[in-house]
C-alpha positions as MATLAB code, in Angstrom:
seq = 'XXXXXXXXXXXXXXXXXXXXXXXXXXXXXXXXXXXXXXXXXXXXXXXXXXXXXXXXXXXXXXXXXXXXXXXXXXXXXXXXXXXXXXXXXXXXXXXXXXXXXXXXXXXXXXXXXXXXXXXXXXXXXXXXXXXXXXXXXXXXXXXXXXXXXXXXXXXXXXXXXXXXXXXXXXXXXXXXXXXXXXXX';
ca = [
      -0.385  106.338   17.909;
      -0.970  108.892   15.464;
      -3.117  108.294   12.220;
      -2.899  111.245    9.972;
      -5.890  112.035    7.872;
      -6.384  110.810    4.552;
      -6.009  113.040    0.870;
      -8.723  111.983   -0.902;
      -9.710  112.068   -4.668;
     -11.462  114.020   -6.163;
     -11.071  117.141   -3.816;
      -7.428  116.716   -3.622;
      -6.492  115.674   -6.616;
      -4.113  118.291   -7.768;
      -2.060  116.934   -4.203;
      -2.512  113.149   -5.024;
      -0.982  113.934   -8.619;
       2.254  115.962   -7.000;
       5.335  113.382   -7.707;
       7.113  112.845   -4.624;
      10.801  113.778   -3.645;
      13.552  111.196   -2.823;
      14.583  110.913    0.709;
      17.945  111.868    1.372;
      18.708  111.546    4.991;
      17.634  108.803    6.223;
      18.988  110.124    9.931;
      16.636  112.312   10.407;
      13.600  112.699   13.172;
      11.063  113.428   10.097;
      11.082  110.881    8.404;
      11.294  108.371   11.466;
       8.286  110.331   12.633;
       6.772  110.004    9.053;
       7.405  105.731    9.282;
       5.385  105.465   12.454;
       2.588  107.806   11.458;
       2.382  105.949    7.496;
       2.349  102.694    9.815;
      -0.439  104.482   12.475;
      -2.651  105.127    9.729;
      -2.461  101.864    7.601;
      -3.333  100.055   11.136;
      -6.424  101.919   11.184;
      -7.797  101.655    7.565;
      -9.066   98.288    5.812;
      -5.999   98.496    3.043;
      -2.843   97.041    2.345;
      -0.206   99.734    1.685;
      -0.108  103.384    2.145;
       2.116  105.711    0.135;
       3.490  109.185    1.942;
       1.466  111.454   -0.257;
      -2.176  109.928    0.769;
      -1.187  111.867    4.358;
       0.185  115.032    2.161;
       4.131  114.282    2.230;
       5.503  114.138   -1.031;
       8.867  111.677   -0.470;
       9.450  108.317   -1.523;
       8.485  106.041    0.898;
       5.550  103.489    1.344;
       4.630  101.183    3.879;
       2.938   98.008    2.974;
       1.880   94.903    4.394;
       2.983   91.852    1.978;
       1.355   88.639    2.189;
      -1.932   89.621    0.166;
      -1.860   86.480   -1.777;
      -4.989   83.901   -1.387;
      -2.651   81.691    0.170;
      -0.271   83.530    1.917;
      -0.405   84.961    5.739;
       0.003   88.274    5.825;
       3.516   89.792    6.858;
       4.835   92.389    9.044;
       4.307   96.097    7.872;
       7.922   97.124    5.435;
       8.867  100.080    4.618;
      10.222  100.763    1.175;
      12.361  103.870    0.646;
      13.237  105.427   -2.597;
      11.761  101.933   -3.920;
      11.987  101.141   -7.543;
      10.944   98.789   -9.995;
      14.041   96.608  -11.303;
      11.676   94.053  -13.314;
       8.694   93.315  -13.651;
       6.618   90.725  -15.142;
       3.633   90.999  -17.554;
       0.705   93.229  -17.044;
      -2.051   90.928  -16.363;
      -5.603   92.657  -15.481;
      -6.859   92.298  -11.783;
      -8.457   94.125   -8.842;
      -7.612   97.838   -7.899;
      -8.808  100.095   -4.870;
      -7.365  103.289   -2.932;
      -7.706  104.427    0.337;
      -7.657  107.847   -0.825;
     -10.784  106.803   -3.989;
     -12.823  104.932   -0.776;
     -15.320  102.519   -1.713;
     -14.367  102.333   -5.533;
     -12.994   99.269   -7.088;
     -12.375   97.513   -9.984;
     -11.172   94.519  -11.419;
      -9.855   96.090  -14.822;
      -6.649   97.312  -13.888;
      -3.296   95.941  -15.889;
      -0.774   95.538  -13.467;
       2.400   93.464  -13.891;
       2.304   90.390  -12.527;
       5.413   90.121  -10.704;
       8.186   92.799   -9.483;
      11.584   92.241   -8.661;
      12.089   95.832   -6.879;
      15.166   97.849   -4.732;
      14.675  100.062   -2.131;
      16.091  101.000    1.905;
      14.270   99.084    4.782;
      13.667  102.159    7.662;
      16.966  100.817    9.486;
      18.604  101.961    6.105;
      19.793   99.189    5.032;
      18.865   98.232    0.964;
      16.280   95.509    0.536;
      16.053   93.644   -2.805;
      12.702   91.507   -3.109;
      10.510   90.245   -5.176;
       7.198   89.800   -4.927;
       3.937   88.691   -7.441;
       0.347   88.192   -7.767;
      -1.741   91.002   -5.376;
       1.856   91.895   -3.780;
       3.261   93.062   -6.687;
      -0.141   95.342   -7.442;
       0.248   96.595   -4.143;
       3.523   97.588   -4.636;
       2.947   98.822   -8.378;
       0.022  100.581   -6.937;
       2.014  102.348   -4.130;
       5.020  103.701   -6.491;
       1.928  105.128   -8.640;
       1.509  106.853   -5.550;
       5.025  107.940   -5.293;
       4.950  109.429   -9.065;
       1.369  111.076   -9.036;
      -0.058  108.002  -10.374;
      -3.673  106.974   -9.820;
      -5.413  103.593  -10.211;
      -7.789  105.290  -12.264;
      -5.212  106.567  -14.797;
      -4.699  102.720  -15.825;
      -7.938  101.833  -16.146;
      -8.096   99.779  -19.532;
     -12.150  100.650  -19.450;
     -13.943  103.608  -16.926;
     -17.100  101.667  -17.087;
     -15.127   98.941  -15.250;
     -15.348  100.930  -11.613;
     -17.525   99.530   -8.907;
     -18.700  100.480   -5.273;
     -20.736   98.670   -3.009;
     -24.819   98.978   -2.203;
     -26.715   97.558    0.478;
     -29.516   95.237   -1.686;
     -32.858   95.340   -0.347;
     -32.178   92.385    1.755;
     -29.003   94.058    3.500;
     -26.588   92.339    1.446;
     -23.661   94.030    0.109;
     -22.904   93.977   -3.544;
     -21.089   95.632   -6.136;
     -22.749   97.595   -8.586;
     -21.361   99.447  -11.758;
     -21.047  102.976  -11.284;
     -22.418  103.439  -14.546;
     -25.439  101.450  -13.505;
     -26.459  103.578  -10.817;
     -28.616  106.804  -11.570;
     -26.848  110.380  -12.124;
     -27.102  112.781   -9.505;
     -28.279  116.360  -10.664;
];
C-alpha cells in the first residue's frame, strides 16, 4: 500500500491550479502504478474521490467511490480516465469539501445536479454513466481537479465557508469562518 501525500491549498496552490494532461497510453507501468497509489490514498482519507493532481500528477484520471447518495450503499472505487462531462443537469447549490482545503466546507456551492459523463475504466475499456445528486458533485468536483479548478472558485458567496470547533461541551460544530476572530 502506498498513500502518497496530499497538495494542499493554500501553500500549493500554484500546483492545485496546473490543468492536467490527457493520458495517452494506457499500457503503461505509470499510470497502473498511479491507479493503485490514487486508490492507496483515498482508502486512507475520510473523502470520496481523489483527482491525480492532489498527489502532484497532472493527467486525467480520478478515482472515486460512487454511492454518496443518502440512500445509496457505497460502490467499489472507479477509475475515470480522460473523463468528461457529456450532460449535465442544472446547477443546484449543495455541500462542497477537499481533501487538499482540509476541514473547510460549505454548503454554497452550484453544482449540476446530474452528469451523464464518458471516460476509460483502468482495464481501458470506455465507460458511459450517469450519475446525480452528491455523485455527480463528486464527479464535477474531481474534473475541477483535472482543469485547475477549485471548490472555492465556485463559491456563489465566500462568507458561505465553514470548519469545525470543538464547543465548550466537546461537541463538534460548524462555525463560519467569518465568525471566528482574525489571527494577527
Amino acid at each position: 500500500m502506498t498513500v502518497k501525500r496530499l497538495i494542499y491549498y493554500p501553500q500549493d496552490e500554484a500546483l492545485l491550479r496546473q490543468k492536467s494532461l490527457r493520458v495517452s497510453n494506457l499500457k503503461n507501468k505509470r499510470l497502473k502504478r498511479l491507479v493503485q497509489d490514487l486508490k492507496d490514498t483515498l482508502e486512507s482519507q475520510p473523502g470520496a474521490a481523489i483527482a491525480a493532481p492532489q498527489i502532484g500528477v497532472f493527467k486525467r484520471v480520478a478515482v472515486a467511490k460512487f454511492g454518496q447518495n443518502d440512500d445509496d450503499d457505497e460502490q467499489p472505487m472507479l477509475t475515470l480516465i480522460n473523463p468528461e462531462i457529456l450532460e449535465a443537469g442544472e446547477p443546484a447549490t449543495g455541500f462542497d469539501g477537499c481533501l487538499s482545503i482540509p476541514d473547510i466546507y460549505t454548503w454554497d456551492t452550484p453544482r449540476p445536479s446530474w452528469i451523464r459523463y464518458r471516460a476509460l475504466g483502468e482495464d481501458g475499456r470506455q465507460i458511459v454513466g450517469r450519475v446525480e445528486g452528491m455523485d455527480a458533485r463528486v464527479l464535477h468536483h474531481e474534473i475541477d481537479h483535472l482543469d485547475g479548478i477549485l471548490f472555492l472558485d465556485r463559491l456563489r458567496n465566500p462568507d458561505e465557508l465553514y470548519t469545525p470547533i470543538a464547543d465548550e461541551d466537546g461537541k463538534t460544530k460548524m462555525v463560519r469562518l467569518s465568525a471566528l476572530p482574525r489571527m494577527s
